[in-house]
ZANURO-946032 format. One line per 2 residues: number of its first residue (from 0); their letters; for each residue x, y, z of C-alpha. Coordinates in steps of 0.5 Angstrom, whole numbers, always signed. Layout:
BEGIN
NUM) A) X/Y/Z ~ ...
***
This chain:
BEGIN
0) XX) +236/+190/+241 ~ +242/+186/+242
2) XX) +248/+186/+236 ~ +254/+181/+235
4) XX) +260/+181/+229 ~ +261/+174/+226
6) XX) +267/+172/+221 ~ +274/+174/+221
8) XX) +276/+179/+217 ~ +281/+183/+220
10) XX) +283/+188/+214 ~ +284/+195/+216
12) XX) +277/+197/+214 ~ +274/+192/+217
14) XX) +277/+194/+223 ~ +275/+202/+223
16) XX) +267/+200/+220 ~ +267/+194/+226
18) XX) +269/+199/+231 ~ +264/+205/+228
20) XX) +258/+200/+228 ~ +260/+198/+235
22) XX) +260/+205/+237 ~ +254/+208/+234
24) XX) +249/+202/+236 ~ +251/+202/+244
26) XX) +250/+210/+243 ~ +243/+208/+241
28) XX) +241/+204/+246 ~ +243/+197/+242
30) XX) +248/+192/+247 ~ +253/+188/+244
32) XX) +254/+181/+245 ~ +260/+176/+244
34) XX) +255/+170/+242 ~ +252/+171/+235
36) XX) +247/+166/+237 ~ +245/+171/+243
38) XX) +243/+177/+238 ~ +237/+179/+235
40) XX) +242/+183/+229 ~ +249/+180/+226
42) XX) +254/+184/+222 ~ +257/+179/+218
44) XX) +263/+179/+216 ~ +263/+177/+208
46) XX) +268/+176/+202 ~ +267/+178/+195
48) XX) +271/+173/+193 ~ +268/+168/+196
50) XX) +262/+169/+199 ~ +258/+165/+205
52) XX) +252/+166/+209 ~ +251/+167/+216
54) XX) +247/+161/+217 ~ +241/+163/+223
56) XX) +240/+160/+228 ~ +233/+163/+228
58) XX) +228/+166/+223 ~ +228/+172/+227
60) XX) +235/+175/+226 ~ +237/+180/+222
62) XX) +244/+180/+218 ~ +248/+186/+216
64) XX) +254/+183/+211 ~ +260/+188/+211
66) XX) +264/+187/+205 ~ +271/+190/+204
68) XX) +273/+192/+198 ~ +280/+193/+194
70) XX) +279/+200/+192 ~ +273/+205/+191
72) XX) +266/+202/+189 ~ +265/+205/+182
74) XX) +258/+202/+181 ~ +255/+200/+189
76) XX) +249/+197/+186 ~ +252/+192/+181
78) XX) +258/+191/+185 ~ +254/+189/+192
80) XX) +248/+186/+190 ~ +250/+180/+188
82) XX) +254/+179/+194 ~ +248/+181/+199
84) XX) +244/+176/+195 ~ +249/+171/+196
86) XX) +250/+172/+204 ~ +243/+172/+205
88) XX) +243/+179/+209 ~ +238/+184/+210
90) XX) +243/+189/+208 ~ +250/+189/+205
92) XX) +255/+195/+207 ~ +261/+197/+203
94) XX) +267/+200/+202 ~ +275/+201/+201
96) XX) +280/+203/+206 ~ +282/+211/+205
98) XX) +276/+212/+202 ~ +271/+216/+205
100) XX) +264/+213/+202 ~ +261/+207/+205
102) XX) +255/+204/+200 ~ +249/+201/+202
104) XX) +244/+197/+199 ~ +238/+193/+201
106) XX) +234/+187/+198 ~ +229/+191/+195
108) XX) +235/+194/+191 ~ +236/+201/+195
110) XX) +242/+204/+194 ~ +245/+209/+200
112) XX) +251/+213/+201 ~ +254/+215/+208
114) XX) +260/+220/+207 ~ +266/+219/+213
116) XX) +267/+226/+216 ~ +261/+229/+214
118) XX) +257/+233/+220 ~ +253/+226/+224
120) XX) +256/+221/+219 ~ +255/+216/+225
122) XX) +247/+218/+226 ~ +247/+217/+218
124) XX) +250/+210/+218 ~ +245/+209/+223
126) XX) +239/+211/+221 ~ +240/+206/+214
128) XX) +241/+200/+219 ~ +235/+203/+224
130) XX) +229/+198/+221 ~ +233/+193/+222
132) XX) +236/+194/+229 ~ +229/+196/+232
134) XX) +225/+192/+227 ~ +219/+185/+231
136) XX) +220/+179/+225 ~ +213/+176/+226
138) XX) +215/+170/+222 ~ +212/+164/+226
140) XX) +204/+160/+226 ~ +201/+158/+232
142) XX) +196/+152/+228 ~ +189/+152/+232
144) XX) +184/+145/+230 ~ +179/+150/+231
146) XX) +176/+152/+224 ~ +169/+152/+224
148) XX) +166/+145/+219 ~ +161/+151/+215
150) XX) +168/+154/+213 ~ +172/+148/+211
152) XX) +169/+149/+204 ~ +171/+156/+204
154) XX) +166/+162/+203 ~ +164/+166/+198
156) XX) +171/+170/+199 ~ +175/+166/+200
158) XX) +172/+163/+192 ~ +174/+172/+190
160) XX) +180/+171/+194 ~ +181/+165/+188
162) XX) +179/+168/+183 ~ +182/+175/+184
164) XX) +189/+170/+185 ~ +188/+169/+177
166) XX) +186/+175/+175 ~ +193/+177/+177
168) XX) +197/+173/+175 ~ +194/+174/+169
170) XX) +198/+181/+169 ~ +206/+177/+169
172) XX) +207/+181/+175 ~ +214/+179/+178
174) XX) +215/+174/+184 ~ +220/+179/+187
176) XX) +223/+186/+186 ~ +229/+182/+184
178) XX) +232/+176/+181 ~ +233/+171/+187
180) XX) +232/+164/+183 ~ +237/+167/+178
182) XX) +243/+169/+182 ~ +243/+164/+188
184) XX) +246/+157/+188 ~ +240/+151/+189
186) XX) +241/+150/+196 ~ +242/+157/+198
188) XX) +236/+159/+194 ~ +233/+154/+199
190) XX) +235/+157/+205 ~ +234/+164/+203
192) XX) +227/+162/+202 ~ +227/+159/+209
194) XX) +229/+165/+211 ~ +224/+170/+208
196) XX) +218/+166/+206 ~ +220/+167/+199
198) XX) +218/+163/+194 ~ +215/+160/+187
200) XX) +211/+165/+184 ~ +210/+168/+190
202) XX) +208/+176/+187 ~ +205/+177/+194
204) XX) +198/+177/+198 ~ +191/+178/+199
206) XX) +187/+178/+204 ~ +179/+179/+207
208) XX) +176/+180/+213 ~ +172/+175/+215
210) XX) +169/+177/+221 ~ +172/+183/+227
212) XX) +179/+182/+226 ~ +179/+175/+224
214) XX) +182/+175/+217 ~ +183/+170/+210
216) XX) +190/+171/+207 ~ +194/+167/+202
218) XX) +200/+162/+204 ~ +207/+164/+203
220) XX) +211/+161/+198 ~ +205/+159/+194
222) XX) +204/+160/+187 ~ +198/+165/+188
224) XX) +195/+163/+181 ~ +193/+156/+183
226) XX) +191/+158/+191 ~ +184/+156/+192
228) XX) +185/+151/+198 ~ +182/+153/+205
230) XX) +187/+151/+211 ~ +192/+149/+206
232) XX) +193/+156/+201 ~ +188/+159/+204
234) XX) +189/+160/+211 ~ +183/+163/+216
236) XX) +189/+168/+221 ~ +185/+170/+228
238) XX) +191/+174/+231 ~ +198/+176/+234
240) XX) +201/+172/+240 ~ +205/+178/+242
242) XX) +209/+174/+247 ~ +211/+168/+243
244) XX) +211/+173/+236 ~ +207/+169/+232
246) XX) +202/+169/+228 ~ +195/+165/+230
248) XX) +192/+161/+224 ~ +184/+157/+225
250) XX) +185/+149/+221 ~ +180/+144/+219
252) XX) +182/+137/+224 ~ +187/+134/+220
254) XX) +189/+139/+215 ~ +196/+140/+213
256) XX) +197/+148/+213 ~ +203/+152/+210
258) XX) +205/+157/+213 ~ +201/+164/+213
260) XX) +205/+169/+208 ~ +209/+174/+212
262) XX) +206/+179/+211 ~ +200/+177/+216
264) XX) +203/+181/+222 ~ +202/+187/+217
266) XX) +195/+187/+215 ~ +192/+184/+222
268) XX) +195/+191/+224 ~ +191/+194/+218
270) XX) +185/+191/+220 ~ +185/+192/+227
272) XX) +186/+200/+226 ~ +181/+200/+220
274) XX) +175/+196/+221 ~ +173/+200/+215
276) XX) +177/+195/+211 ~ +175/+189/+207
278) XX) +181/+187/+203 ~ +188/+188/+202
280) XX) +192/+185/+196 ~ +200/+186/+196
282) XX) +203/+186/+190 ~ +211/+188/+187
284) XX) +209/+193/+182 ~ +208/+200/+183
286) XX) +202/+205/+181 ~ +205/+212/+179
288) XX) +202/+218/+185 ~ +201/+214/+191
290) XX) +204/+217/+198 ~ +210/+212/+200
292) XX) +211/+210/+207 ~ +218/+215/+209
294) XX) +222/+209/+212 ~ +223/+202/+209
296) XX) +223/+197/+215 ~ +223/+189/+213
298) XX) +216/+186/+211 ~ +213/+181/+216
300) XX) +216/+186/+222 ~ +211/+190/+227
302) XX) +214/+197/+224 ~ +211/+195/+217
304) XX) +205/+194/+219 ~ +204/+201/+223
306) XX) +208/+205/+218 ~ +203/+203/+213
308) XX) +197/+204/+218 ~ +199/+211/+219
310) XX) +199/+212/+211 ~ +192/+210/+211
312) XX) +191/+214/+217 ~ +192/+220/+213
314) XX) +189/+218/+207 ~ +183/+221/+207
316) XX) +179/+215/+204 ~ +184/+209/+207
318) XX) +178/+204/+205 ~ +179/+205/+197
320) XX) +186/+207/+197 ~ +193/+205/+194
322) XX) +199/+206/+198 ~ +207/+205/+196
324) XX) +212/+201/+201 ~ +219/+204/+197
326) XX) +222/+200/+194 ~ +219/+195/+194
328) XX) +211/+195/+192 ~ +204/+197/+193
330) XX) +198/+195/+198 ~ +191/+197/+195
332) XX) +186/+196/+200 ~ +178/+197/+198
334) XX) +172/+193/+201 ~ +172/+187/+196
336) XX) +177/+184/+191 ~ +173/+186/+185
338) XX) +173/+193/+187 ~ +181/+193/+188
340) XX) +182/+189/+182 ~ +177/+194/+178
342) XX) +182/+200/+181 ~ +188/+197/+180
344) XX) +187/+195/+173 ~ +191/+198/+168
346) XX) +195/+203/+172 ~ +200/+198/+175
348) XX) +207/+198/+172 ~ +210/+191/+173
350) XX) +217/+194/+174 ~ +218/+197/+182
352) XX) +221/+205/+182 ~ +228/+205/+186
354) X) +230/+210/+190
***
């Protein structure tokens, strides 16, 4: 992947990470360009005084904020959560000048430490900025008019898609692990949901098998209680277009679809590996003594997906199983709605565990 800087911050510190970052990233394999506009990953340049958003060019562009801080961070988490709220990244990195800590913290609220002059440091700084520097963000819908007229009224799955939709909102789920609307300008909040295909009640998705790898999921941005709509809120995914990174969607003549949750790229890859599965249902929350994927890469990227497919790939029931994305929540798979809702059920803490 190509890599820029942006913004013009010169302090000292901004100077040693800069130099640290260009180095450790063109030792991986990654290319440094002078354009932002021509990278696919940004390290940003981000003041805690006065914080501003790289504003993208394209949806498929990760954003690393790098904020210099005045003396050592005392509490990362609550010092720099706000800031990479604020700067819409993907990740923040911070430190002090004469300090050896540089902290990291991630949107689902991951909090990691590097320690210059350790053994590796770099390899370490690196590895925590890997997910985003490797990551394919399939963010873009291909609408096809070719929805067959037996199914513009929907299916008995798509009315179990709406009724499981109620079900869970009926749980006072969260609409994301941490609190956006609250801590975001209105016009930033907008961009940010541009960006990241955040929106309204949106606690995550579901989805069900319509026939071979052909799928029924819910729209993204959509308050998940109220879907009910075929080719508007409820949309008939028939692939992925690796060539243009999109998603491919079947819509009734005339429709007016939103676009398809982001995280359809991961369950199209799901659904592919596991014929054996019928449903999916993501949800922020978490469920105690599930397996975890190891590696925290973005939602709505390739990587995703297939870290969750070797997750069920090692469960040695993937067609009624649960499984964690760190830090972030849980992705139950069963061979209908009812069974997965049945299954989770009374077990679900609305509140996602942060490690």
């Amino acid at each position: 992947m190509r890599f820029a800087f942006a913004g013009e911050d010169q302090s000292p510190w901004m100077v040693d990470i800069r130099r640290e970052l260009g180095g450790v990233m063109s030792d991986h394999g990654h290319q440094l360009v002078t354009s932002p506009d021509d990278a696919g990953l940004i390290f940003h340049a981000v003041s805690p005084d006065r914080p501003r958003p790289f504003r993208r060019k394209s949806q498929a562009t990760f954003v690393v904020g790098l904020v210099p801080w005045d003396h050592p961070l005392t509490k990362p988490l609550s010092q720099l959560y706000p800031l990479l709220v604020r700067s819409l990244a993907n990740l923040v990195i911070g430190g002090a000048p004469n300090n050896d800590a540089i902290h990291l913290v991630t949107p689902e609220l991951g909090n990691y430490r590097v320690l210059r002059g350790q053994s590796y440091w770099q390899d370490e700084l690196y590895r925590r900025i890997a997910p985003l520097a490797t990551s394919h963000l399939v963010i873009d819908n291909l609408f096809d008019e070719d929805l067959p007229q037996e199914l513009w009224n929907g299916t008995a799955t798509t009315m179990e898609m709406r009724d499981a939709s109620r079900a869970l909102a009926s749980w006072n789920l969260f609409p994301a692990p941490y609190p956006v609307a609250e801590m975001l300008p209105s016009e930033d909040y907008r961009h940010l949901k541009r960006v990241f295909g955040i929106g309204g009640l949106s606690y995550g998705n579901l989805s069900a098998r319509y026939q071979g790898d052909h799928f029924w999921m819910s729209a993204s941005g959509v308050d998940k209680g109220k879907i009910g709509t075929v080719s508007r809120d409820i949309l008939l995914v028939k692939g992925y277009d690796e060539e243009r990174r999109a998603m491919r969607l079947s819509v009734a003549p005339g429709s007016e679809p939103l676009r398809v949750s982001v995280d359809a790229v991961e369950h199209w890859g799901i659904y592919r590996k596991h014929p054996e599965i019928g449903a999916l249902i993501h949800i922020h929350a978490w469920v105690d003594g599930i397996p975890t994927t190891s590696i925290n890469y973005p939602c709505g990227t390739v990587e995703m997906g297939d870290a969750m497919s070797d997750l069920l790939d090692r469960d040695p029931h993937p067609e009624r199983t649960i499984i964690g994305l760190r830090n972030h929540g849980i992705t139950a798979t069963g061979p209908n709605f009812p069974d997965i809702l049945e299954r989770l059920e009374g077990r679900v803490l609305a509140q996602v565990p942060m490690l």
